[in-house]
Backbone bond lengths (Angstrom), bond angles and torsions (degrees), N, CA, C in turn:
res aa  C-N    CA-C-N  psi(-1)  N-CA   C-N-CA  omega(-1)  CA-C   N-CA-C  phi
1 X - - - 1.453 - - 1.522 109.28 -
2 X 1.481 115.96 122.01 1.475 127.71 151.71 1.292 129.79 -21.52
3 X 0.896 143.25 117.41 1.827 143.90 167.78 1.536 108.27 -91.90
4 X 1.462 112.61 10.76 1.537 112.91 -164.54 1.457 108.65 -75.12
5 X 1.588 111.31 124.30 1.550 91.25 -179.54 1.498 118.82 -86.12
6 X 1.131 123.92 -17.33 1.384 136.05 137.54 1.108 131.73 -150.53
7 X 1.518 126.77 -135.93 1.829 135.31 -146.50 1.497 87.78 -156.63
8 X 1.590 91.63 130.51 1.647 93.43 168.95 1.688 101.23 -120.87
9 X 1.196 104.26 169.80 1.623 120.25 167.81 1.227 130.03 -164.51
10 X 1.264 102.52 164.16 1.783 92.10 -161.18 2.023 92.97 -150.97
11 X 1.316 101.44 114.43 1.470 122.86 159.92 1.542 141.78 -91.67
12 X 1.224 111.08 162.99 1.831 97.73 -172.45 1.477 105.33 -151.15
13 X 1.214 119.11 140.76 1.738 138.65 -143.32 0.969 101.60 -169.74
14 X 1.799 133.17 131.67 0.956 140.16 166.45 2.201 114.25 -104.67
15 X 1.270 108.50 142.44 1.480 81.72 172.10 1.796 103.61 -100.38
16 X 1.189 82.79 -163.44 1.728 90.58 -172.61 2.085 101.46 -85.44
17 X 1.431 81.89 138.65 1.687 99.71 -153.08 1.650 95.62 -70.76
18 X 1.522 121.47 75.10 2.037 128.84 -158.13 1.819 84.55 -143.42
19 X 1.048 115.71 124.91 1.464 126.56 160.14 1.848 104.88 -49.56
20 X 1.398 105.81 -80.16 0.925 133.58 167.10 1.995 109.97 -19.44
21 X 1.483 119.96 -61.67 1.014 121.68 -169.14 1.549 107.02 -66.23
22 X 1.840 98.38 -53.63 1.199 92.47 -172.20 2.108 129.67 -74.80
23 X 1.249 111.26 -4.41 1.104 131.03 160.23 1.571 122.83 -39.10
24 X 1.883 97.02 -60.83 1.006 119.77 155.04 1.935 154.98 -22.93
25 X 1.737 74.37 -58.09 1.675 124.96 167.88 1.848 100.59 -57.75
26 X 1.159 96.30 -63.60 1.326 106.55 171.50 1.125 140.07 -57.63
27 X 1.569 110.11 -36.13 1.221 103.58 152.81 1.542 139.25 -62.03
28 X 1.579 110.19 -42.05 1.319 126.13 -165.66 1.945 85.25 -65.63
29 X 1.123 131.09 -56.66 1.441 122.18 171.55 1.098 127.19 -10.88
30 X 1.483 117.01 -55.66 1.057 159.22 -154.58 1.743 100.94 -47.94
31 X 0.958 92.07 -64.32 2.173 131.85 -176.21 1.657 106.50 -126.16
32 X 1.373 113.05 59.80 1.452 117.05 158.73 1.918 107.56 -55.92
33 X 1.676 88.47 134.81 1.280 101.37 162.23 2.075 125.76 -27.05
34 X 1.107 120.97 126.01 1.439 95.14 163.35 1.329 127.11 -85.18
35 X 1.482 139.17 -10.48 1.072 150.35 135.39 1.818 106.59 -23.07
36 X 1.301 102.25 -39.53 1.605 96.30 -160.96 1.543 105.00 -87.69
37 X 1.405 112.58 -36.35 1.456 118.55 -164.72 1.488 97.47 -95.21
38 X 1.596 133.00 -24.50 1.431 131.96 142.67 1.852 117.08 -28.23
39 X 1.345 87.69 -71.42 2.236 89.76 178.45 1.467 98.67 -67.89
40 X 1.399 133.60 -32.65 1.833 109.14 -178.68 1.255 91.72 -58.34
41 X 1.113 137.51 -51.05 1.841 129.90 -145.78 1.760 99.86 -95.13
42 X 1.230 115.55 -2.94 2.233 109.95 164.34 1.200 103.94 -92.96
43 X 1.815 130.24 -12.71 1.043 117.38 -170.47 1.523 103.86 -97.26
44 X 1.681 125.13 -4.71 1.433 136.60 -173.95 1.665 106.32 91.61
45 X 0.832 117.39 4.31 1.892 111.93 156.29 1.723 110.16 -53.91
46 X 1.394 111.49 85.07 1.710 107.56 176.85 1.930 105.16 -78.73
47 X 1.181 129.17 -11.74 1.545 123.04 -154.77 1.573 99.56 -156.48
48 X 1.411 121.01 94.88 1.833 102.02 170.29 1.556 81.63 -126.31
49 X 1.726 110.10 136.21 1.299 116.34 114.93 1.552 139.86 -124.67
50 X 1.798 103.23 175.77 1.698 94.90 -158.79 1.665 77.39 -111.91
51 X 1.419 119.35 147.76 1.321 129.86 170.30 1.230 96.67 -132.95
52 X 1.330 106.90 165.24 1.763 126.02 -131.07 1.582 91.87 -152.07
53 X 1.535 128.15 135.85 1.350 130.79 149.73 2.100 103.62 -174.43
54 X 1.536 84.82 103.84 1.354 85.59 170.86 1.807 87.88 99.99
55 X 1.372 102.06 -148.18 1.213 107.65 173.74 2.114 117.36 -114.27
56 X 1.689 88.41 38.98 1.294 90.64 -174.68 1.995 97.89 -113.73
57 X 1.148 101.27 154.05 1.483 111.82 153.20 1.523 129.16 -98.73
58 X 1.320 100.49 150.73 1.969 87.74 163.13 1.533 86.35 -134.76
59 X 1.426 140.94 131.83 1.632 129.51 160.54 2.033 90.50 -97.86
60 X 1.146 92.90 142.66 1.986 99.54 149.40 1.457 97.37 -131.47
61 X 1.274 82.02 145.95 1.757 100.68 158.32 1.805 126.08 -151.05
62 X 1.692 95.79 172.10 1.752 86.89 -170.12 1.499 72.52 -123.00
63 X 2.081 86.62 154.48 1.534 98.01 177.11 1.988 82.07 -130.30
64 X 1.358 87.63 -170.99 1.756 110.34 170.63 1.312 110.77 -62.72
65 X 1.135 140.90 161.90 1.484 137.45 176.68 1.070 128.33 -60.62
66 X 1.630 101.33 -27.38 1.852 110.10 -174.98 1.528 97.51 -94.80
67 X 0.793 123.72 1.14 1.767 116.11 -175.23 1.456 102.78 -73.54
68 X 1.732 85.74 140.36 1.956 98.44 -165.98 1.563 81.03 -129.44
69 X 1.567 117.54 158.83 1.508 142.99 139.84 1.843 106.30 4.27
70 X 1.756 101.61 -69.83 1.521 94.34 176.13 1.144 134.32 -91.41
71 X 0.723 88.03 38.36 2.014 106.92 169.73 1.724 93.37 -69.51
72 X 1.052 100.73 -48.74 1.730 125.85 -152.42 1.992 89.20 -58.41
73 X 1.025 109.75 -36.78 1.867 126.06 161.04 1.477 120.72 -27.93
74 X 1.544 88.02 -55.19 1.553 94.82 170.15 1.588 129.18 -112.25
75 X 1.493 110.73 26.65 1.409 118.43 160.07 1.458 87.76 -93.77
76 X 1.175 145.36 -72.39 1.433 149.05 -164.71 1.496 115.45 -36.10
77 X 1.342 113.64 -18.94 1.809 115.41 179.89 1.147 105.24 -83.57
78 X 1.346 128.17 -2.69 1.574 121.43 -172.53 1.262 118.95 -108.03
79 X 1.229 119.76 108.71 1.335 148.95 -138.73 2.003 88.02 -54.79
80 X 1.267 126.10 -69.90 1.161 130.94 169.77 1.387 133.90 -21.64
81 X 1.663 97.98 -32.78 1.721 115.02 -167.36 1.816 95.79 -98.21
82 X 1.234 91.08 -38.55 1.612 105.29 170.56 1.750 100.32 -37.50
83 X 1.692 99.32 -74.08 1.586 99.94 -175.20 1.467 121.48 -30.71
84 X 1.866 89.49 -65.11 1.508 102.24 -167.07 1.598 134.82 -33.09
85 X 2.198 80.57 -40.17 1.763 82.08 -168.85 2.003 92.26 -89.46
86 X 1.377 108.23 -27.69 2.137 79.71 171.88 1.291 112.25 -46.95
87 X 1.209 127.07 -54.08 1.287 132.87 -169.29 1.765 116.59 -43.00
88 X 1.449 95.85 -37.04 1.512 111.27 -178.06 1.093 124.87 -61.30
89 X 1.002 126.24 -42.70 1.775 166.28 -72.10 1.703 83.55 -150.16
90 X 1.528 122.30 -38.53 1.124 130.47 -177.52 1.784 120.54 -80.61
91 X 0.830 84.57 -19.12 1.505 106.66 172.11 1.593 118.57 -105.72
92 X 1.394 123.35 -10.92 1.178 107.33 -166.59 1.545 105.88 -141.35
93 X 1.399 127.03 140.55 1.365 147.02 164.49 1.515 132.66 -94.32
94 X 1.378 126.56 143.56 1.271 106.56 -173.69 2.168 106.65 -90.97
95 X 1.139 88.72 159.29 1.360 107.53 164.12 1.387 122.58 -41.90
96 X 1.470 126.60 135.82 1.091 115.45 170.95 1.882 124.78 -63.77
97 X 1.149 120.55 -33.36 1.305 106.54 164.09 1.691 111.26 -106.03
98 X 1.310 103.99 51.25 1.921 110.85 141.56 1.661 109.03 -77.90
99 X 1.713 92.68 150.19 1.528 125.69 164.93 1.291 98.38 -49.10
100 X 1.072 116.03 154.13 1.962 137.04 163.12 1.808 79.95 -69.28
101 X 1.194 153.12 -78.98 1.404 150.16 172.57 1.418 123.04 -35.85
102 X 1.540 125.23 -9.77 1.205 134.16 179.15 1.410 130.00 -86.80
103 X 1.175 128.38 122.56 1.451 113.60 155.90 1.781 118.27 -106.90
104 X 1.140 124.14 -80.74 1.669 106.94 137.44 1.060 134.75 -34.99
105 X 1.183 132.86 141.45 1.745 128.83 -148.39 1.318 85.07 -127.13
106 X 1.355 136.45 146.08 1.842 156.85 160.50 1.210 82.90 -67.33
107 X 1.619 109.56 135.91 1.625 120.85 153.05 1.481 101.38 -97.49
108 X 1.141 119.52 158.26 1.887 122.31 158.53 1.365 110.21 -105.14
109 X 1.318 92.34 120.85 2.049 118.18 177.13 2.062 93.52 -55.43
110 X 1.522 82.79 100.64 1.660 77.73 154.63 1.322 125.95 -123.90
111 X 1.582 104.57 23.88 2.058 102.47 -179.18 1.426 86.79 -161.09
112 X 1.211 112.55 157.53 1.549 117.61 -167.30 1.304 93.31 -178.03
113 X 1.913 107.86 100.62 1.958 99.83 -174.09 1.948 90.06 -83.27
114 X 0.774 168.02 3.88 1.405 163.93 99.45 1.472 131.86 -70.92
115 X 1.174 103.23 75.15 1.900 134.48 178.45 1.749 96.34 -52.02
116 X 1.434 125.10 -48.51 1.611 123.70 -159.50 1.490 112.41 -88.25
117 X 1.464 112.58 -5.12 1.736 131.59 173.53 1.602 94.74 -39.35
C-alpha cells in the first residue's frame, strides 16, 4: 500500500501569439465558471495552476492518488466544461512537440527538491 498523498502534473499550451486574445484569456481566468472548477474537483484535481509568460502556458496540478489520465473522461461529460474548453480552444494552440492526440502536452518531472512528498 501507497503512502502517497497525492499525484502531481505538469502540462504545456501555448495561446495564440494576439495581445488582444490573450488579455482576454486572462480575463475569463479571472472568474472561472463554477460548473467548471466544480467537475475539476469530482474528478480529484485538489490544486491546478495555469502560469502565463509570453504567450506560453505551464498548468500543474495535484489530484488524489488514484487519479489516472481518464478521469479527464468524466470532466468532459459535463455539459459546462464542454463549453468552457470550446470556448478556450479559441484562444489556445498546441505546442510544437504535442501528440497528433494532444492538446495539453505531459511535461516530464526532471527535479523534485522533495522526491518522498
Amino acid at each position: 500500500m501507497s503512502n502517497q498523498k497525492y499525484k502531481c502534473f505538469a502540462q504545456a499550451l501555448d495561446l495564440k501569439n494576439d495581445k488582444e486574445l490573450i488579455d482576454e484569456y486572462k480575463t475569463f481566468h479571472k472568474s472561472v465558471w463554477p460548473e467548471v472548477t466544480d467537475a475539476l474537483k469530482k474528478i480529484g484535481i485538489t490544486k491546478m495552476k495555469i502560469f502565463l509568460v509570453g504567450n506560453h502556458l505551464f498548468m500543474y496540478y495535484e489530484t488524489v492518488p488514484d487519479f489516472t489520465p481518464e478521469n479527464y473522461q468524466s470532466y468532459a461529460v459535463e455539459p459546462k466544461a464542454q463549453e468552457w474548453d470550446s470556448l478556450m480552444r479559441k484562444f489556445q494552440q498546441k505546442i510544437s512537440e504535442a501528440k497528433e492526440t494532444d492538446w495539453w502536452t505531459d511535461m516530464e518531472l526532471v527535479f523534485d527538491l522533495y522526491p518522498n512528498e
